[in-house]
Structure formats: C-alpha cells, structure tokens
NUZADREN-807329 format. One line per field, with one value per residue: residue in one letter; x, y, z of N, C-alpha, C in turn. Coordinates in steps of 0.02 Angstrom, whole numbers, plus 50000, padded with zeros to 5 digits. Atoms other than C-alpha are relative to their C-alpha. Example, Ala and Ser with C-alpha at 12.3 -4.5 7.8 and 13.67 -1.06 7.14 Angstrom:
2
r (a|s);
n_X (50045|49958);
n_Y (49941|49941);
n_Z (50000|49997);
ca_X (50615|50684);
ca_Y (49775|49947);
ca_Z (50390|50357);
c_X (50045|49961);
c_Y (50060|50055);
c_Z (50000|50037);
//
This chain:
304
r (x|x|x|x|x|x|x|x|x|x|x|x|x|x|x|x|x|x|x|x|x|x|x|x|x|x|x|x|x|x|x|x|x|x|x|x|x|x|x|x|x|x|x|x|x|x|x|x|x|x|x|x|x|x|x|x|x|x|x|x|x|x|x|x|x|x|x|x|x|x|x|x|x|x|x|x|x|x|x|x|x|x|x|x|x|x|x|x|x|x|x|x|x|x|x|x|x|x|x|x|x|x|x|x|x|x|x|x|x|x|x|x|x|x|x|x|x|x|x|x|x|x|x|x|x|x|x|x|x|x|x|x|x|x|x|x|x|x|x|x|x|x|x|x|x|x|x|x|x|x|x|x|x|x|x|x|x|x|x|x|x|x|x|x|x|x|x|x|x|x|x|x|x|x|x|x|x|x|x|x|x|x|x|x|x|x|x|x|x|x|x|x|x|x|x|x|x|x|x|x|x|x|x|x|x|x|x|x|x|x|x|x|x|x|x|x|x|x|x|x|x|x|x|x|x|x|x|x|x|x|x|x|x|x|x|x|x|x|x|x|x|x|x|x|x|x|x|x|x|x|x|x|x|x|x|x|x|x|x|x|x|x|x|x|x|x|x|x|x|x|x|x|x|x|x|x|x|x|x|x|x|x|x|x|x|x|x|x|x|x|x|x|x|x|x|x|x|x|x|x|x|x|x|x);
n_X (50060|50042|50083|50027|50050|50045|49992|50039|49986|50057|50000|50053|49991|50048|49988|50054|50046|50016|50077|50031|49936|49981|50074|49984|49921|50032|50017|49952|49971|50047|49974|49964|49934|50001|49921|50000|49977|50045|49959|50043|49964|50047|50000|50001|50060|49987|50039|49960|49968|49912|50009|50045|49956|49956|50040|50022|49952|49976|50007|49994|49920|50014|50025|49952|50041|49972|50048|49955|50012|50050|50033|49967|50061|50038|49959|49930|50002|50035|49944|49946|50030|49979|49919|49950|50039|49979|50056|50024|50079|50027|50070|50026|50057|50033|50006|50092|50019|49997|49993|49991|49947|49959|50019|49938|49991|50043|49959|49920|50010|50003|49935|49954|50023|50000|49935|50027|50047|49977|50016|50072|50040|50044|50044|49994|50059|50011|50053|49997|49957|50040|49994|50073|49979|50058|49986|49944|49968|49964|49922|49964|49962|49946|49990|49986|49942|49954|50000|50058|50057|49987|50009|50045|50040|50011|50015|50080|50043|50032|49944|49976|49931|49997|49935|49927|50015|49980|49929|49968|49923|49944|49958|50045|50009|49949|49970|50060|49973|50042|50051|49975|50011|50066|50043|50023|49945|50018|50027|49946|49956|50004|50008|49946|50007|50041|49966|49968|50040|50065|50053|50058|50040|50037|50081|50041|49978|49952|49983|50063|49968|50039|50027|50018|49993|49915|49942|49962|50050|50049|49967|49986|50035|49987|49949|49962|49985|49987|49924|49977|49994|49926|49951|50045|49975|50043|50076|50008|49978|49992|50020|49962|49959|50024|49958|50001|50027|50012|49958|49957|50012|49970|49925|49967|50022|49962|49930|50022|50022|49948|49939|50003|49983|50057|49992|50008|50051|50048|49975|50046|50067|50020|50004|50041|50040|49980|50066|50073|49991|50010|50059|50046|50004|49972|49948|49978|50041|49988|49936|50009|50016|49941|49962|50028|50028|49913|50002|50059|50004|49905|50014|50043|49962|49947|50055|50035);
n_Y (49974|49978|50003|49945|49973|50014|49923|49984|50013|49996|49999|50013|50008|50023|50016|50012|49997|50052|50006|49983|50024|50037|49955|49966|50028|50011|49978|49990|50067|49990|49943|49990|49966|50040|50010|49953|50045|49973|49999|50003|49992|50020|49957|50039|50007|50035|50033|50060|49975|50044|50060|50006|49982|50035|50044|49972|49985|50035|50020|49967|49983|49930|49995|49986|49959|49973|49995|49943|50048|49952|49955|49922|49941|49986|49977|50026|50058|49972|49990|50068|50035|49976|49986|50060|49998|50027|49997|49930|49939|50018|49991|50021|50053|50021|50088|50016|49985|50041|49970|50013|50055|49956|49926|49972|50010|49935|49957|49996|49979|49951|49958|50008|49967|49946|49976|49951|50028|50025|50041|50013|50038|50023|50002|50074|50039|50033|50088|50018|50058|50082|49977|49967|49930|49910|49962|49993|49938|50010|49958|49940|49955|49977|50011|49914|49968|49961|50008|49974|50005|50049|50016|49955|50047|50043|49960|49991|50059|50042|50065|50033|49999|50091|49995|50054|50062|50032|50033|49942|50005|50004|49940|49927|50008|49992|49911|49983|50030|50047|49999|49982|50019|49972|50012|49975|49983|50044|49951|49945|49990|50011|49926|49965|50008|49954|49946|50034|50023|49971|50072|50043|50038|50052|49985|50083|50027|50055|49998|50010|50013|50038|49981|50085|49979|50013|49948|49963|49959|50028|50038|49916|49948|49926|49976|50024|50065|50002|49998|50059|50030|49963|50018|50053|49990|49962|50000|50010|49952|49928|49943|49965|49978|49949|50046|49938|50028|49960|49942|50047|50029|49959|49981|50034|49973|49971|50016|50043|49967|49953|50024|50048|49947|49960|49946|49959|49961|50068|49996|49952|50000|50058|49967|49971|50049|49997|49962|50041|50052|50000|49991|50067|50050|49988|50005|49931|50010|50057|49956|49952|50051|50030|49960|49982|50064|50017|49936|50022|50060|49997|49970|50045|50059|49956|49990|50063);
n_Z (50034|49964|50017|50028|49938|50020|50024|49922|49924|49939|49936|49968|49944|49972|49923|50001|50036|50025|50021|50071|50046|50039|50051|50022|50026|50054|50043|50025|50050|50076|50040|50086|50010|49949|49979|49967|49918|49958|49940|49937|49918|49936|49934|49932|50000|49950|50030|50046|50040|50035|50045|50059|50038|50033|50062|50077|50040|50029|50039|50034|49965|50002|49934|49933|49942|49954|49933|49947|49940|49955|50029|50018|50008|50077|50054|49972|50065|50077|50032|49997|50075|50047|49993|50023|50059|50052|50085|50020|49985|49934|49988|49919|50004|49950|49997|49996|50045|50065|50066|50066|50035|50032|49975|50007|50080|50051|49981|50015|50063|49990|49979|50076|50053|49978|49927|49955|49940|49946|49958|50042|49975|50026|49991|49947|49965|49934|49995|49967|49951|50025|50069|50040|50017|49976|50059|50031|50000|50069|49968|50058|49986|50030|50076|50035|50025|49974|49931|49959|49987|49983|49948|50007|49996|49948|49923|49962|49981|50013|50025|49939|50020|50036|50061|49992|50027|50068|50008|49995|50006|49966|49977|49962|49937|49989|49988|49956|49961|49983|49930|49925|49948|49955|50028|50074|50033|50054|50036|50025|50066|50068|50013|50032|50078|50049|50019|50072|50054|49983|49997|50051|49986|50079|49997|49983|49943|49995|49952|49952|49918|49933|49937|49940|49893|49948|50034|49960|49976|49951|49977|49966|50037|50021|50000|49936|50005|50060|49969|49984|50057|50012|49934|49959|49923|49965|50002|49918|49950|50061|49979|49943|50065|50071|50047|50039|50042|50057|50022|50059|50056|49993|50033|50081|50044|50042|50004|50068|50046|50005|50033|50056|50059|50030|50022|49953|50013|49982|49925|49978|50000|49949|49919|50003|49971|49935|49929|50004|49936|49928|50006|50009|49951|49936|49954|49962|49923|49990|49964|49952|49966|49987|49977|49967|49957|49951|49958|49964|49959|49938|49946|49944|49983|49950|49957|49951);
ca_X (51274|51151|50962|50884|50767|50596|50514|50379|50401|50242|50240|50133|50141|50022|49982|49862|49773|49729|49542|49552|49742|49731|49579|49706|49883|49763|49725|49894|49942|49803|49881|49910|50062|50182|50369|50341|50396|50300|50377|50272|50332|50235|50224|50241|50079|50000|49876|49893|49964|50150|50068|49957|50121|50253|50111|50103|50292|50329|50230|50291|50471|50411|50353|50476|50422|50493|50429|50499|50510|50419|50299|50399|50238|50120|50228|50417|50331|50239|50422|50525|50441|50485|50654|50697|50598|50700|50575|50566|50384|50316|50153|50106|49958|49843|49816|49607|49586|49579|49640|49578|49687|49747|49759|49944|49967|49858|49969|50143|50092|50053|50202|50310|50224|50220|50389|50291|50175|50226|50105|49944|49801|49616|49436|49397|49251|49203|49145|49119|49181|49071|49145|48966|49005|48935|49000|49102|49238|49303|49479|49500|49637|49807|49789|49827|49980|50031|50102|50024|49864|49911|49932|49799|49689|49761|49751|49574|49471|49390|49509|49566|49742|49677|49808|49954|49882|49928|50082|50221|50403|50537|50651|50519|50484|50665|50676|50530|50542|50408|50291|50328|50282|50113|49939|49900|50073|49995|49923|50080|50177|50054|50046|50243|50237|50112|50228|50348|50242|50067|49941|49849|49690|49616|49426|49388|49370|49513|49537|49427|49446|49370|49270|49271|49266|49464|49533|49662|49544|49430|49517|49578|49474|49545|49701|49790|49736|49788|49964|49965|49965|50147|50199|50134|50262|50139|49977|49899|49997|49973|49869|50004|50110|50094|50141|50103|50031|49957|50124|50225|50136|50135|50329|50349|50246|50349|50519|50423|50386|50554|50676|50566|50600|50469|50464|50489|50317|50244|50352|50243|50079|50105|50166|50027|49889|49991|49881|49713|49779|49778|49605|49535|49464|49492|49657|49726|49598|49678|49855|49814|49757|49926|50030|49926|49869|50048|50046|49875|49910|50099|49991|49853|49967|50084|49919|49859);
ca_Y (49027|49132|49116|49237|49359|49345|49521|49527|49519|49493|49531|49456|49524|49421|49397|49281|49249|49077|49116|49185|49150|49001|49104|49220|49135|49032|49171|49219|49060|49078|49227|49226|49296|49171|49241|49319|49253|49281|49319|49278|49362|49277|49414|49273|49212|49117|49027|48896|49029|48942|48777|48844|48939|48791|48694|48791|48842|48658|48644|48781|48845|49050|49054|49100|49104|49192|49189|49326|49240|49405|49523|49668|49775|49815|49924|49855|49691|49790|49834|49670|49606|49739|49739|49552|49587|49540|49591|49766|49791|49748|49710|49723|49575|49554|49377|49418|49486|49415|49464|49425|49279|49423|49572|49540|49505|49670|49763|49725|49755|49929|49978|49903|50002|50168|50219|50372|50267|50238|50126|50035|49965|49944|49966|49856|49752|49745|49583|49531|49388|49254|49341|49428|49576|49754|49853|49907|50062|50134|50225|50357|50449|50488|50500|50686|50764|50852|50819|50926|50902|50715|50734|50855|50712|50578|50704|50659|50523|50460|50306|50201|50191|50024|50089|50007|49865|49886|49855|49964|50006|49942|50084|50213|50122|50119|50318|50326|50297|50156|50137|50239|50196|50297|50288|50335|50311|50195|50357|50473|50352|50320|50518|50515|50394|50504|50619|50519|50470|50479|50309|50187|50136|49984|50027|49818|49764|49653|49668|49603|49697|49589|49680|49561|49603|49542|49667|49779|49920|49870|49776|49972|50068|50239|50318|50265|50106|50100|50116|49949|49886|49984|49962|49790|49801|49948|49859|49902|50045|50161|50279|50344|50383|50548|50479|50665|50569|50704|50812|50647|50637|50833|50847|50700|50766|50903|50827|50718|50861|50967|50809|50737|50797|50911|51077|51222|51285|51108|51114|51280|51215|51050|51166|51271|51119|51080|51225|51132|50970|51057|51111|50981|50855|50960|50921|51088|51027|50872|50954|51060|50923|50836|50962|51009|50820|50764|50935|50905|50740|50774|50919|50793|50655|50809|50856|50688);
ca_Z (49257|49342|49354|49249|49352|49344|49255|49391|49567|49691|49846|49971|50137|50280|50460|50501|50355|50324|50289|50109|50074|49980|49865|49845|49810|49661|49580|49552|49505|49375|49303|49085|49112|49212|49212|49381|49571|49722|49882|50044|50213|50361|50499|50622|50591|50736|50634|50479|50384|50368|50323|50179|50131|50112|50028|49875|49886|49879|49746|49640|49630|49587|49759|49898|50071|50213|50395|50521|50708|50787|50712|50624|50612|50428|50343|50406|50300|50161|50129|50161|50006|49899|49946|49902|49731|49579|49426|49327|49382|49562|49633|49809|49843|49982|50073|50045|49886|49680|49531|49355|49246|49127|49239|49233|49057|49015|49144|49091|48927|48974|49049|48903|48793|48889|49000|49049|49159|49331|49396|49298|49379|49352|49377|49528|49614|49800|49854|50015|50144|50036|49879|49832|49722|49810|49665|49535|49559|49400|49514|49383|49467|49438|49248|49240|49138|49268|49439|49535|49487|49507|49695|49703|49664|49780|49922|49940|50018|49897|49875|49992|49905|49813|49666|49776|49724|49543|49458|49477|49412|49501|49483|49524|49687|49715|49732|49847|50033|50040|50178|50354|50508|50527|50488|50287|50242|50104|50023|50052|49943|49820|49792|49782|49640|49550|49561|49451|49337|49288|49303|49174|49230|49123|49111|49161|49340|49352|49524|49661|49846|50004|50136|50287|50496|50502|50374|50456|50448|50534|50649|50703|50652|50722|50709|50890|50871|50698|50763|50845|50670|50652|50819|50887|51049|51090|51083|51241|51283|51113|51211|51314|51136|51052|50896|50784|50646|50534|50550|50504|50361|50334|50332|50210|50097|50100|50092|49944|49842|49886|49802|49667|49467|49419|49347|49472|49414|49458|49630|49654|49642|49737|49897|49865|49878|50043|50125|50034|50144|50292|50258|50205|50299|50471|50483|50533|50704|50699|50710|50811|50935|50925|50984|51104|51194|51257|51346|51430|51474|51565|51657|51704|51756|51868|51953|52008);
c_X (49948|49924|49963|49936|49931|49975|49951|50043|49922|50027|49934|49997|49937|50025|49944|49925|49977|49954|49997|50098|50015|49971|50070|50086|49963|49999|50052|50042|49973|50016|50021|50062|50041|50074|50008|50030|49954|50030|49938|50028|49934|50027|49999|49941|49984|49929|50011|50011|50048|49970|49960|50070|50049|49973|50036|50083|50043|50009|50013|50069|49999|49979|50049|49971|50056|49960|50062|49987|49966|49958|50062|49975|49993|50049|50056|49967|49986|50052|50073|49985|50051|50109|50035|49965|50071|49996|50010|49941|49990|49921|49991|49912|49997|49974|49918|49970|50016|50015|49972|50054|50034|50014|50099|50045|49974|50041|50068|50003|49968|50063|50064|49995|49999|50058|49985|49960|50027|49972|49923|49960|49923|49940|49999|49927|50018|49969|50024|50014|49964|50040|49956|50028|49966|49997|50065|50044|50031|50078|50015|50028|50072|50041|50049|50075|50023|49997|49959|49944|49987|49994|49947|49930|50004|49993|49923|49986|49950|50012|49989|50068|50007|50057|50071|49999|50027|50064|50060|50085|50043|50045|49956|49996|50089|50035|49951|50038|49953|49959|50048|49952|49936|49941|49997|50062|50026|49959|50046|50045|49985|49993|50101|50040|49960|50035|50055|50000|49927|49956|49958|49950|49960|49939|49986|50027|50036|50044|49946|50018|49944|49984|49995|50003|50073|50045|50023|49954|49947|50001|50024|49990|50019|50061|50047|50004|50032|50077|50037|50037|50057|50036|49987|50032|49982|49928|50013|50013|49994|49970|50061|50050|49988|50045|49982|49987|49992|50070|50036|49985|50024|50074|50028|49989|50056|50082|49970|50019|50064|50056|49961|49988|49959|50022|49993|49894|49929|50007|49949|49923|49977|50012|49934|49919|50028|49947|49938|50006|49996|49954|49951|49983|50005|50074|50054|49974|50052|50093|50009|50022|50056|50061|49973|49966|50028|50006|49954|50004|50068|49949|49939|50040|50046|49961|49952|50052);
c_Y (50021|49992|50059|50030|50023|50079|50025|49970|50016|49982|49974|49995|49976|49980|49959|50011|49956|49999|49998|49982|49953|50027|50050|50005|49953|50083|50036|49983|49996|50046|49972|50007|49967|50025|50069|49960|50035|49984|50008|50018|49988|50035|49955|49981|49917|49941|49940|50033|49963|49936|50010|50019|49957|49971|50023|50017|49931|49974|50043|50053|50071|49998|50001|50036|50018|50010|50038|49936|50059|50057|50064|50043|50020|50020|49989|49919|50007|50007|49972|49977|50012|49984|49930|50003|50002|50026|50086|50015|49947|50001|49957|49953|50002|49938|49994|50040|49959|50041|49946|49971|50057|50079|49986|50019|50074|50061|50037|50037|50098|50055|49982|50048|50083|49987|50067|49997|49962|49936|49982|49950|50005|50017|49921|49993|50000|49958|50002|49932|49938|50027|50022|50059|50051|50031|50014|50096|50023|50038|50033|50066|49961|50010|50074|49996|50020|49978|49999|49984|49927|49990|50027|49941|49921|50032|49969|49930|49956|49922|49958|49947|49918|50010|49961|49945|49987|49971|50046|50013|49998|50065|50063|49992|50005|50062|50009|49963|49928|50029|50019|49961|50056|49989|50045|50012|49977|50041|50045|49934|49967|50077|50019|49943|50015|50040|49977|49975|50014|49902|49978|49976|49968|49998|49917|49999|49931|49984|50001|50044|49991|50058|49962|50059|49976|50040|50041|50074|50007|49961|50053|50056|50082|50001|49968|49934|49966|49993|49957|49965|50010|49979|49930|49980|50021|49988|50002|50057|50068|50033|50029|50014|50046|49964|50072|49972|50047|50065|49960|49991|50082|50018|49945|50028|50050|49990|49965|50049|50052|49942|49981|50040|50028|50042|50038|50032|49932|49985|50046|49975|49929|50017|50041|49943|49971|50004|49969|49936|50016|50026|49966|49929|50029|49968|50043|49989|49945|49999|50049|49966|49953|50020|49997|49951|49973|50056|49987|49943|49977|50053|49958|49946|50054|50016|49938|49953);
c_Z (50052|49998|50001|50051|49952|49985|50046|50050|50067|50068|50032|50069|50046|50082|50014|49947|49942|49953|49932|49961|49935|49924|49968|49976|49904|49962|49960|49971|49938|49941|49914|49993|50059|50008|50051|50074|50055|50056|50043|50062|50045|50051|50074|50021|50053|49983|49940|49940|49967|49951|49929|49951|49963|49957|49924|50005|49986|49930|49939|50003|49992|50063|50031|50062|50040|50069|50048|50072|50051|49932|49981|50022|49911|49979|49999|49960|49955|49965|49991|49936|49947|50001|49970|49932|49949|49934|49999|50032|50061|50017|50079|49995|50060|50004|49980|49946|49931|49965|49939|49951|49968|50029|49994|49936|49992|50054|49975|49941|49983|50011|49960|49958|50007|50071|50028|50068|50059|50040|49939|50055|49975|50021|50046|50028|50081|50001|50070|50044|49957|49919|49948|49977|50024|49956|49969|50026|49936|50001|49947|50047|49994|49924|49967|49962|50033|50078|50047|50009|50016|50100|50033|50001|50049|50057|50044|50016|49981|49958|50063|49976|49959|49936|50024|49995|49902|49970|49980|49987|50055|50038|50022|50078|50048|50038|50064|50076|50038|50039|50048|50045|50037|49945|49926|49973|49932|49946|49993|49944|49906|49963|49972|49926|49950|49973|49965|49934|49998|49988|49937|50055|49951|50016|50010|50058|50020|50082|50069|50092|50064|50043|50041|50085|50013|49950|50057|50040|50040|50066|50062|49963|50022|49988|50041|49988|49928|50016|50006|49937|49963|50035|50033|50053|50042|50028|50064|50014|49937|50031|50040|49927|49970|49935|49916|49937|49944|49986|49979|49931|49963|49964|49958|49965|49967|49979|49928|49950|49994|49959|49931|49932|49956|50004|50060|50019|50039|50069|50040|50031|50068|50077|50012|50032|50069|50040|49977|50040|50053|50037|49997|50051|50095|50007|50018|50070|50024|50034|50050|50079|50034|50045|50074|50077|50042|50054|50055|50044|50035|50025|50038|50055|50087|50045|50031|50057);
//
C-alpha cells in the first residue's frame, strides 16, 4: 500500500535564514487547508538553519528536509524543491515572508474550480524586518484573456515577480524550464506560465513580503553581483565573467514563445512585444554593452 500524495506541495528553498524562518515555517503550519507537505532544501546553511529545520520536521511528518553538503546556487535550489514535489498544485515559499491561515484554502479552491487558471495568488502586504506593514499591493496582472497581452504585462517592472509566490499547477510547471541560471530568470518564467494560462488574483492581502538588509536583493544589488547568487564558486571573481545576461534572457524568451500552445496570431504579437523589451528599460544599451565589454577587456588586459 502506497502513501497517498499530498495535493499541495511547498517548497521552501533557504540559505541562511534562521532570523525569520521559524515566523515563516508557523505560518504554514497555520494554514486552513492541511493536506499539503513541505519540502525544505538547506543550501548548506552555515547558520542555525538545520537545527530550526529538524525541529519542526521532527515534530511534524508533512515536513521533509533536505540539506545539500555545498551551496548549489538560488535557482539550482529554487528548483530542487519543485522537483521532489508530489501535489497537483505547488507553492514556492520564502524563509522571511507570511502567509494568511486561509490563503491556501482560498487558493486551491480556485484552481479546482477554474482549469483555465494557471497560477492564483493575491493582493499582498509589505512589512518590514519588525513585521510593520508599509503597504498594501493589489498585483493585478496576468488576468488578461489573451497571451500576449499576458506577457506584455509581466514584461514590465512594476512587479518584482511576487506572483511566484502563489500557487501554481503542477503540470504547467512541468512544461516550463524553471529557473535558469541568470539574473531575472524569476520573471522570464513567470511570463512563460502566463503564457499557459491566465492568473487569479484574490482582491485580500493574504500574503505578507519582508523587506529586510539580508534579502538576496539587496544583498546584490546589481546585476554581476547578482550572479554570485547563481554561481557562488564565482564569488569574488564574477567580474572577470561575461555572463550576457540580457541576451540569455532575450533568447529564452524567444525559444518560450516559439514552443508554447497559442494561436499563431497570439505567437505574432508576443514576437512583436519582443522589440518593446528591447526598448524598454534601455536594454538594447544594455546589450549592446555585453557584447561589446569582453572585447574591451581582452584588448585592455593584451595591452598591459
């Protein structure tokens, strides 16, 4: 006899992140809705990560931890998770943020009810390192009918891809190629599950996300250094790496939008916004730049 699989599956990838962990394994425990499992991968955390982890998975048999013995790097754990996941619907969790007791209950119950909806999530709260609320967000994007105009709207910056936080079909994530290995690759694949579906957002902030000085972002705040957080063999040496960032992202996109099953007419429009991506934001400069830096810096290096 087999042991029936749980219909969620949380993920909870972490590196050092005692501080708010326990804040944020509670609140999942708190959840309305309890026939879910929660997978913990410890990035080789050099803090009292492990010990907060066995705690709670002694004390609770949905809990399964996992500890790597070297750093993978962010997205090589964002996507260990998923991979031992179990459940129809998935939900990536951060070690320093909260959810709301029924945010899972009022999820599931979404995506039961609608098999058009790829992913549901929520009107959310910032709160800061004491858990003071700054404000509310009400993430009204990816609602559209149509693809296109679906990625059309994550293209832009006025996110910060908090939707991979919601809760998300299995088999959709399945087709996708997860998280890559460069900066904002946590926006190309919430753009290529738009494009499979279209998004619920539940008008209540049921979802709290932490501002602190040890989030990742902040932590590396540009691009290069942002890297480390991919590569962590490189820290130290990512400047000497062209690592073509905005063209990796670039030619996913379009490999995204050349396999996934939309109307030719819908294929049209999402190559078409392409050229508004490579407008937007300067990053036509930014590409430019890439090409162009590795070059510069093999003729500086040949001349000294």
């Amino acid at each position: 006899m087999t042991e029936q699989s749980p219909k969620v599956s949380i993920g909870l990838p972490v590196y050092n992140g005692e501080k708010y962990l326990s804040q944020a394994i509670d609140s999942i425990l708190s959840q309305t809705f309890a026939d879910f499992e929660l997978i913990i991968s410890d990035n080789a955390s050099i803090d009292c990560t492990q010990r907060i982890c066995l705690k709670y998975a002694n004390e609770d048999s949905r809990i399964k931890y996992h500890r790597h013995s070297k750093n993978i790097g962010g997205s090589n754990n964002h996507n260990f998770v998923f991979k031992l996941a179990k459940g129809i619907y998935f939900h990536w969790f951060s070690d320093d943020d909260l959810y709301d007791p029924s945010f899972l209950q009022k999820s599931v119950t979404i995506l039961d009810e609608n098999p058009d909806i790829s992913l549901c999530f929520c009107s959310f709260k910032l709160i800061d390192e004491h858990g003071k609320c700054l404000g509310i967000n009400e993430n009204l994007i990816g609602q559209s009918l149509s693809p296109a105009q679906r990625l059309r709207e994550l293209f832009t910056f006025n996110h910060l891809c908090e939707a991979n936080y919601g809760l998300i079909r299995s088999e959709t994530l399945r087709k996708t190629d997860l998280e890559r290995n460069y900066s904002d690759s946590d926006r190309t694949l919430l753009c290529e599950i738009a494009l499979y579906g279209k998004f619920h957002i539940i008008p209540e902030p049921l979802f709290s996300r932490r501002i602190h000085p040890g989030q990742s972002t902040n932590r590396y705040p540009d691009t290069n250094a942002r890297m480390a957080w991919f590569y962590p063999e490189l820290d130290g040496r990512i400047k000497f790496f062209p690592f073509f960032v905005h063209w990796k992202q670039f030619i996913h996109y379009l490999q995204i939008i050349n396999r996934v099953p939309i109307s030719n007419f819908e294929r049209g429009r999402c190559y078409l916004y392409m050229i508004y991506w490579i407008f937007s934001y300067n990053r036509w400069f930014y590409m430019i730049k890439e090409v162009f830096s590795p070059i510069r810096k093999l003729f500086l290096r040949k001349s000294s």
